[in-house]
C-alpha positions in Angstrom: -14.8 8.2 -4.8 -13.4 9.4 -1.5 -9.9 9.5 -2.0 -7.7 12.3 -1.9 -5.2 13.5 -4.5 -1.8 13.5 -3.8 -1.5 17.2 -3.3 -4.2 17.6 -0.8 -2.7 14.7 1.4 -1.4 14.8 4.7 2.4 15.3 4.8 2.8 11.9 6.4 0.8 10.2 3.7 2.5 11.7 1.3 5.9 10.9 2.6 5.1 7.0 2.5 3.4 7.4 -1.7 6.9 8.9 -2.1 8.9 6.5 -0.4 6.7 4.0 -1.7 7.9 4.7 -5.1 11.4 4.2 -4.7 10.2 0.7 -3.8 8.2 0.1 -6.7 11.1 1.0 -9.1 13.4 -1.4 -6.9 11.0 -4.1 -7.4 10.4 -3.4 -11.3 14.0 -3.7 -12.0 14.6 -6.9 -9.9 11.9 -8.5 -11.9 13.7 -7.6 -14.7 16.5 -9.2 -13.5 14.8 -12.5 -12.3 16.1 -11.6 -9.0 13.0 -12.8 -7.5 14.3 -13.4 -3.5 15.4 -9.5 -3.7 11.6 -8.8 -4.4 10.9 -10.8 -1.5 13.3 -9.0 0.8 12.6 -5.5 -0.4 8.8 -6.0 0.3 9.3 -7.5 3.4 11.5 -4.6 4.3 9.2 -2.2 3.6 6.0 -4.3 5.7 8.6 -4.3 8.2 10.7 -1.1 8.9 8.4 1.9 7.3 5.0 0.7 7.4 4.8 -1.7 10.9 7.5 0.0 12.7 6.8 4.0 11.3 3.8 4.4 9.7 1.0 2.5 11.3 2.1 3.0 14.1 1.6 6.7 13.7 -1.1 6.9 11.5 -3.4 4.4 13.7 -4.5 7.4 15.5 -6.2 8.7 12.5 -7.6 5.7 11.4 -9.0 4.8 15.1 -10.2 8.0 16.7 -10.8 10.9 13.6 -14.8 10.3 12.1 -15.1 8.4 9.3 -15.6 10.5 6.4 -12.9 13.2 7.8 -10.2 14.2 5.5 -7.4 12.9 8.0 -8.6 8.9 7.6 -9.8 9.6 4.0 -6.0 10.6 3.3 -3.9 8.0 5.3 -6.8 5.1 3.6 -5.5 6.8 0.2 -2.4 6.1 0.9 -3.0 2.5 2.4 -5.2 1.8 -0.7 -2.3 2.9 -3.3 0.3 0.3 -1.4 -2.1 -2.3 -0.9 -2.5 -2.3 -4.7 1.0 -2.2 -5.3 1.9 -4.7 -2.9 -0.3 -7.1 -4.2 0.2 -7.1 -7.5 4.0 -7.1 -6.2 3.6 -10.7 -4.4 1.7 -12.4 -6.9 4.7 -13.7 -8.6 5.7 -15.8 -5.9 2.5 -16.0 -3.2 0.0 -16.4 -5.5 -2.8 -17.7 -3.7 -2.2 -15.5 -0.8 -2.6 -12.6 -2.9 -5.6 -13.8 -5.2 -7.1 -14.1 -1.7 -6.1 -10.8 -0.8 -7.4 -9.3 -4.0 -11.1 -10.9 -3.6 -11.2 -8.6 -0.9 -9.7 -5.5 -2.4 -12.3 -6.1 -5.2 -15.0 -5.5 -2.6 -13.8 -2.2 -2.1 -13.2 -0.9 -5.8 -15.1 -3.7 -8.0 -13.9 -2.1 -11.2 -10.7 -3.9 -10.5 -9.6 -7.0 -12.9 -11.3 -9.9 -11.8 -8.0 -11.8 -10.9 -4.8 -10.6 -9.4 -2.9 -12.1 -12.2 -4.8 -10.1 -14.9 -3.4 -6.8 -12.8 0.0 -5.4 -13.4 2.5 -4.0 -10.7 2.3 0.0 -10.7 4.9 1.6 -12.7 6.6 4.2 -9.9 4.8 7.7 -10.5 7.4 10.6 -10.6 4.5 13.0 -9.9 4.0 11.2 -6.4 7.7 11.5 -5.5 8.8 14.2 -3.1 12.4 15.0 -2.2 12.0 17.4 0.0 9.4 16.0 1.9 11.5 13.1 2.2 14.5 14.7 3.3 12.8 16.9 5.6 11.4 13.3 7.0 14.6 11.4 7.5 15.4 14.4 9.7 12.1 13.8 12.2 12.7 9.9 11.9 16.2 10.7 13.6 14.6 12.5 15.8 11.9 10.4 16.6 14.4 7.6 17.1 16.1 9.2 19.8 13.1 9.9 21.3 11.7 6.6 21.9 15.6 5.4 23.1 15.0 7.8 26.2 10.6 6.8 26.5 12.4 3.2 26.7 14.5 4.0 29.5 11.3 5.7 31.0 9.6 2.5 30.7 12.6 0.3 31.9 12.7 2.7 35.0 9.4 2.2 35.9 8.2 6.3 34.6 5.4 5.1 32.0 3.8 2.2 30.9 2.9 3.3 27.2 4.7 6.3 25.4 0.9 8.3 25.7 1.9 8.6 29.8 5.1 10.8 28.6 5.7 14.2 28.2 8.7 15.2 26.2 11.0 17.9 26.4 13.4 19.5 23.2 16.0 21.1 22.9 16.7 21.6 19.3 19.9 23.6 17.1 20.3 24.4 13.1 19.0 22.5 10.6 16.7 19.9 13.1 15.3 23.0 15.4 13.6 24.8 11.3 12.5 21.1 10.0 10.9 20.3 14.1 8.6 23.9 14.0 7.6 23.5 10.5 6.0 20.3 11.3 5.3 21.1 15.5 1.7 20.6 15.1 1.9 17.3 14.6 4.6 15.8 16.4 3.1 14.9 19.4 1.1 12.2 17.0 4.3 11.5 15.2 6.6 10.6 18.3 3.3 9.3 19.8 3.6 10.8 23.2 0.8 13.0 25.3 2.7 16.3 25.3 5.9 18.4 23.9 7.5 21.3 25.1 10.5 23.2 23.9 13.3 23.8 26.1 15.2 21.3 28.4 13.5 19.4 31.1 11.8 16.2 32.5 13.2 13.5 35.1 15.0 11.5 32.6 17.5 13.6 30.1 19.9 12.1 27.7 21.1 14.0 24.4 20.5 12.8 20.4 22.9 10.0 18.6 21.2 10.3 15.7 21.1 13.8 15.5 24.0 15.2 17.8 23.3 18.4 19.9 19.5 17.4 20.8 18.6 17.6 24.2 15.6 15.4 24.8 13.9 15.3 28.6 10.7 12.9 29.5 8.5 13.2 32.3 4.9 12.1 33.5 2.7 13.6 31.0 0.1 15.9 32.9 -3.7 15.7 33.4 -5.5 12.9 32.8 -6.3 10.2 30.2 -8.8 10.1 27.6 -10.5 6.9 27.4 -11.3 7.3 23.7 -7.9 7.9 22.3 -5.6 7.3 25.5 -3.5 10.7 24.9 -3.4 12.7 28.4 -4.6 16.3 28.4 -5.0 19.0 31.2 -8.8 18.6 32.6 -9.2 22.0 31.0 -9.4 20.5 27.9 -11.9 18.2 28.7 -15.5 18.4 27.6 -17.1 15.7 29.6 -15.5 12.7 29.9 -13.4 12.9 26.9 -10.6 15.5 25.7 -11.8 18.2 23.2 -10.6 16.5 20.1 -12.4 13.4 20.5 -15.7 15.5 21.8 -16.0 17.4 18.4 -15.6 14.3 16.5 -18.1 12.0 18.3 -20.7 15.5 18.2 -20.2 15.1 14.2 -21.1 11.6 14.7 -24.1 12.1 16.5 -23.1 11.2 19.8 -23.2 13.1 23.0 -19.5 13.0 24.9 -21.6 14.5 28.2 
């Protein structure tokens, strides 16, 4: 009852239904084939490179500071829902006890769901939650965000920051990169996971792109201080009381004073 359709999702959620898709057809036709260890690798794939490594480790700050019943964690736990469904049901084949377990669980959430895993089938890939564009424009921003955290690395090897929320980040973006960067701007900072981005060169530590050649990317100390509720750095402007502005409208809607 509080999910969100596809349409109304955030970009990002999106993105990973779509992707998620692709995987879902991948693992229909190794079934098919009996190919069971290329089931095995293709889900661990995915756990591993787009949901551990990209996507929760972006979308965490929904799910951890936004309120509850906001539409930003009601959209990413759509999203989480559909691939914990899929997933399961994927697995069952050849963990089954591990994902009866799992499903026990996922029945306390949605008890109109079969009573066993194994009376479940896998999720046919839905064309109507696949979008090229969005992914294309997203394979652009992962480049981007790659080379990003190559240079926040060698801020942290050099001693700069500790955790990628201490950095500010500088761009210098061309073409095709600079149009796909400002049509998503407002939320990069949450998608490269740092405190603050500016366009133009700058920053103490400056290297250009290899995955996307003529960027120009710069990191420095991010400025202001930190805010103890969601660890992102902001001027002390933006402060109202002893937490940054975002996370003072969110605990107000919750009831809480952030004074």
């Amino acid at each position: 009852k509080d999910s969100v359709s596809f349409t109304d999702m955030h970009h990002f959620d999106r993105w990973v239904l779509s992707k998620f898709q692709r995987v879902l057809g991948e693992i229909h036709t190794h079934y098919r084939n009996y190919a069971f260890h290329r089931v095995y690798h293709t889900v661990r794939n995915l756990c591993v490179s787009t949901l551990s490594a990209l996507y929760m480790e972006v979308v965490k700050d929904r799910l951890y500071v936004y309120h509850p019943e906001s539409w930003e964690r009601r959209s990413s736990q759509t999203a989480l829902y559909s691939i914990l469904i899929g997933l399961t049901t994927a697995i069952a084949p050849f963990l089954s006890f591990t994902a009866e377990e799992v499903w026990e669980h996922v029945r306390k959430i949605n008890p109109d769901l079969p009573e066993s895993v194994f009376m479940a089938e896998i999720p046919e890939p839905d064309p109507n939650l696949t979008d090229e564009d969005l992914e294309r424009d997203y394979d652009i921003l992962i480049a981007l965000r790659d080379d990003i955290l190559r240079v926040l690395e060698r801020a942290r090897r050099e001693g700069m920051i500790g955790h990628p929320y201490e950095a500010k980040v500088y761009l210098k973006l061309e073409g095709d990169v600079k149009a796909t960067a400002e049509k998503y701007w407002d939320y990069l900072v949450y998608f490269f996971t740092v405190s603050q981005l500016e366009v133009g060169e700058g920053g103490d530590i400056r290297e250009e792109g290899e995955e996307l050649k003529g960027v120009k990317i710069g990191v420095s100390v991010a400025e202001g201080r930190k805010c103890p509720r969601c660890w992102m750095y902001y001027p002390e402007e933006e402060f109202k009381g002893y937490v940054c502005g975002r996370c003072a409208g969110i605990l107000e809607r919750m009831g809480y004073s952030a004074t």
